[in-house]
C-alpha positions in Angstrom: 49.7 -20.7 -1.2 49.7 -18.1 1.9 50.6 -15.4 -0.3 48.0 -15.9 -2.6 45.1 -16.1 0.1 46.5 -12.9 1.3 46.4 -11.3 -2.2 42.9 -12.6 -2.7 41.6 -10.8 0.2 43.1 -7.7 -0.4 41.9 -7.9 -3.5 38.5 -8.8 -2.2 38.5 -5.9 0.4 39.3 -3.7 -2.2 36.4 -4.5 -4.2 34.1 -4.3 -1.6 35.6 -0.9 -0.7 34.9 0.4 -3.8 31.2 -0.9 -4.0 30.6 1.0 -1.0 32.4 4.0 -2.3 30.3 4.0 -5.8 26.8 3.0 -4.1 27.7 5.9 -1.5 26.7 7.9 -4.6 24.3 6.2 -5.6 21.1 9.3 -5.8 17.4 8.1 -4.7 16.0 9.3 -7.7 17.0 5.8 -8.7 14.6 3.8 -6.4 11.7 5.5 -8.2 11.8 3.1 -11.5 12.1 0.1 -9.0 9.4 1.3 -7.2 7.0 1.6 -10.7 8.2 -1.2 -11.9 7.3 -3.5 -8.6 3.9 -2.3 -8.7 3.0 -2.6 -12.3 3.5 1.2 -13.4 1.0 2.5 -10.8 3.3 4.3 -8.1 6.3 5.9 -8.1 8.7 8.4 -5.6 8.2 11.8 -6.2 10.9 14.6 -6.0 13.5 12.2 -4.6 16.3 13.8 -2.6 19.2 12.4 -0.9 21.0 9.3 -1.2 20.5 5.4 -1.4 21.3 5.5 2.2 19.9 8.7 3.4 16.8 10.2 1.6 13.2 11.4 1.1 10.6 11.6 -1.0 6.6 11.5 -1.5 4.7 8.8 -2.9 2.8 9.0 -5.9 1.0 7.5 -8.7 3.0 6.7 -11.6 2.5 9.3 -14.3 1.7 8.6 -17.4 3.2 10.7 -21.0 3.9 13.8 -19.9 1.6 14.3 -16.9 3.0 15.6 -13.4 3.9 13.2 -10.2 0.9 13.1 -8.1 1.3 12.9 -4.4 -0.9 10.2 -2.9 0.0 10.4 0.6 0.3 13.1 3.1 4.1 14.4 3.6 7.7 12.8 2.5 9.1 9.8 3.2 12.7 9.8 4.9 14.2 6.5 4.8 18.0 5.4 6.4 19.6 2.3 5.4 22.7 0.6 6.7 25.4 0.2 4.9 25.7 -3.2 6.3 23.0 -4.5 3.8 25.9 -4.9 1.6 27.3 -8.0 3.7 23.6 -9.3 4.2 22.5 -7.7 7.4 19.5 -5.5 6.9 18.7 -2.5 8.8 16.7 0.3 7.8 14.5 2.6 9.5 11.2 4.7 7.5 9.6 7.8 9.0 6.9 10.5 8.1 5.5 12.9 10.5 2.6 13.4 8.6 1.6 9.8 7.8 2.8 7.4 10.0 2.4 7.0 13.8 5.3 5.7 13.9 8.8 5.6 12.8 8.7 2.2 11.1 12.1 -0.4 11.0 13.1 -3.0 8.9 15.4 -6.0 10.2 16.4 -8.7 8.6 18.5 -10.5 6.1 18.8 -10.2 2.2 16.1 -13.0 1.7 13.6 -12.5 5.1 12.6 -9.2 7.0 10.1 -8.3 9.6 8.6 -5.0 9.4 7.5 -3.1 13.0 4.0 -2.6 14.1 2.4 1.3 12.9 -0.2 2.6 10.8 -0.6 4.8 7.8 -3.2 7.5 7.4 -4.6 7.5 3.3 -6.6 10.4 2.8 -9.0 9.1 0.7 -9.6 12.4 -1.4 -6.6 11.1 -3.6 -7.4 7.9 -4.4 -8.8 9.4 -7.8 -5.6 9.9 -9.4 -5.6 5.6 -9.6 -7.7 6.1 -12.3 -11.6 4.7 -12.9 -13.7 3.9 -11.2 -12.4 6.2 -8.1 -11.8 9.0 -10.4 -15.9 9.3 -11.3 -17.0 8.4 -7.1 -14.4 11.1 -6.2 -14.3 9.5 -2.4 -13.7 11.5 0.3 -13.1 10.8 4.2 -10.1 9.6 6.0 -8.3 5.9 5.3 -6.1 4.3 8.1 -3.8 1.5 7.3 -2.8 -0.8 10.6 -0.3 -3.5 11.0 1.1 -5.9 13.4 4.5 -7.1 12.8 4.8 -8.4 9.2 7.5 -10.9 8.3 8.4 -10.9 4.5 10.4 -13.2 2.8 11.9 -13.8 -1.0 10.7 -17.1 -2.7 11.4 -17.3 -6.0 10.8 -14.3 -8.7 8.7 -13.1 -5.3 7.9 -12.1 -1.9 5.6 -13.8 0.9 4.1 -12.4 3.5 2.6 -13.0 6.7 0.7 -11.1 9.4 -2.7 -9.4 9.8 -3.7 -5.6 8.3 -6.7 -3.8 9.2 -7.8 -1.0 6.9 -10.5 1.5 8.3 -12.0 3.7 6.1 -14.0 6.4 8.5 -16.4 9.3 7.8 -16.4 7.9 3.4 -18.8 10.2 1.4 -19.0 10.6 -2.6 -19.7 13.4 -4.7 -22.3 11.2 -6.2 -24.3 10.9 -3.4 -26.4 13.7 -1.5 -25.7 11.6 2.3 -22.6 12.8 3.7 -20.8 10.8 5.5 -22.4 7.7 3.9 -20.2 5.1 6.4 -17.4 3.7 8.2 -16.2 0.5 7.2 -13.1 -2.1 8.1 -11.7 -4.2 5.8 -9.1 -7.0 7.2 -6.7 -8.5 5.2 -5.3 -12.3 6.3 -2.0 -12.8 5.1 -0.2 -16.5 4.1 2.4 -15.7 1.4 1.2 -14.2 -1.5 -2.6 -14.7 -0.7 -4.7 -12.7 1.7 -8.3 -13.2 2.5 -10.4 -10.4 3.5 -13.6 -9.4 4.8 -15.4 -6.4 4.5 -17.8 -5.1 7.4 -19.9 -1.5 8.1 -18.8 -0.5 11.5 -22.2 2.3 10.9 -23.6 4.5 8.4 -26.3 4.9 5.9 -24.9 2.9 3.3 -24.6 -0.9 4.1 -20.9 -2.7 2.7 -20.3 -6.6 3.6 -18.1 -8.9 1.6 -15.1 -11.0 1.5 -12.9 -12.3 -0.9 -9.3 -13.2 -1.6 -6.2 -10.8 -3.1 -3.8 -12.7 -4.1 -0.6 -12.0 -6.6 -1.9 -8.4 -7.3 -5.7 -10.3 -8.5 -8.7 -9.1 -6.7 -11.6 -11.4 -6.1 -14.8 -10.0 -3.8 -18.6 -11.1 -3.8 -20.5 -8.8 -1.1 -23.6 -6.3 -1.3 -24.5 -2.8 -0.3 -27.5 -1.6 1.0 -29.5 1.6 2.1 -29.6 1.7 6.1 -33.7 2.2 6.9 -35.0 5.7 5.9 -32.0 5.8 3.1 -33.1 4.1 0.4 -34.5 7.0 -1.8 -31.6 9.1 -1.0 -29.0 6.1 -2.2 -30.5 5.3 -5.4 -28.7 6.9 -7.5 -25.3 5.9 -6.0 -26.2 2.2 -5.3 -27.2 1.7 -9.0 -24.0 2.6 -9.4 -22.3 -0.2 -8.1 -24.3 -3.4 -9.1 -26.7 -5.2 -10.2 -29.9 -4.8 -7.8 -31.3 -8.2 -6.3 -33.9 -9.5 -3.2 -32.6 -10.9 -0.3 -34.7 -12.4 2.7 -37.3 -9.4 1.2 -34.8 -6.6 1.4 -33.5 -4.9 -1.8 -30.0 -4.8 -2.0 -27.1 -4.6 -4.4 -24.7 -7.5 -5.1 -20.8 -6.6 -5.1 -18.9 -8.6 -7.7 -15.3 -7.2 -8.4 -12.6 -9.5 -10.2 -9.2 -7.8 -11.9 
């Protein structure tokens, strides 16, 4: 009986030796069709380099036939991950110079992580290679993504997560508007699993954004309205038109935000 525990676990170190040998290998071009296929087809790792372990690449939206890799966000990722995420123990580390504050790190298990505090800078210039309707606003300005600690965790075919995001979008203009910048405005998202509530505010600006509504499994839901700061209103027409259906509201004309997907 001793001799066949021992053969077992020779047998079982050997197998884990060569796992670690043949993921060793294993190129990151690989992660990019896990990465499209998480998020529905719409992004994807550009010009991947390095390994499962050790690596970079950019971000970008998923192309489509034979169209090229679009970089979304400023710079390349690098990413390290321990080999110890083989026995359960995860550790992995995420940095870019160019878009992060921060180097980011990842602890945890195979079913729970918690992900450090940082924020991402999204230059909002790219946002029109998602497609309509960005592609026709063409936004411009500067987009910054801020966390506190997050704390992810597998539950069934999915992930939950908790914790608080903040995204600013500062200095927004449009190609289809005359009034440059037209605002700054804050969004907060309220994670609980796979729901988050969020609420839309101006923090100034000609053109007026307030909402809230709920994201939840990849669904949007938002009610809100947008409306021309005093002196504006001729100027933001065109653009508000644009975006809804025009209504009165305590004798103010504005324009009510309804977006469902």
């Amino acid at each position: 009986m001793r001799g066949l525990s021992r053969v077992l676990m020779w047998a079982a170190t050997a197998l884990l030796s060569v796992l670690i040998t043949i993921s060793a290998f294993l190129p990151a071009a690989w992660l990019a069709p896990l990465v499209e296929s998480r998020t529905g087809g719409r992004l994807t790792l550009g010009d991947a380099q390095g390994s499962l372990w050790r690596g970079s690449a950019f971000i970008g939206a998923a192309p489509s036939g034979k169209d090229a890799v679009t970089a979304l966000l400023p710079g390349r990722f690098a990413w390290r991950l321990s080999p110890l995420v083989l026995v359960g123990r995860v550790e992995a580390t995420m940095e870019n110079a160019e878009a992060l504050s921060n180097v980011v790190s990842i602890r945890g298990s195979w079913s729970t992580w918690t992900i450090s505090p940082s924020s991402m800078a999204l230059p909002a210039e790219r946002l029109a290679a998602l497609g309509a309707p960005l592609n026709t606003l063409q936004p411009s300005g500067q987009m910054k993504l801020g966390w506190q600690q997050l704390t992810l965790a597998r539950n069934g075919g999915g992930v939950d997560l908790s914790g608080v995001m903040t995204l600013d979008l500062l200095a927004m203009a449009s190609r289809l508007s005359p009034v440059k910048p037209l605002g700054s405005y804050r969004m907060r998202f309220d994670w609980q699993g796979r729901l988050a509530t969020l609420t839309l505010a101006t923090l100034d600006g000609a053109m007026l954004l307030n909402g809230s509504g709920r994201l939840q499994d990849g669904h949007l839901q938002f009610s809100g309205t947008a409306e021309a700061a005093a002196g504006q209103e001729e100027k933001l027409a065109t653009l508000l038109s644009l975006l809804g259906q025009r209504r009165q509201m305590n004798g103010r004309n504005i324009i009510g935000l309804e977006f469902k997907s």
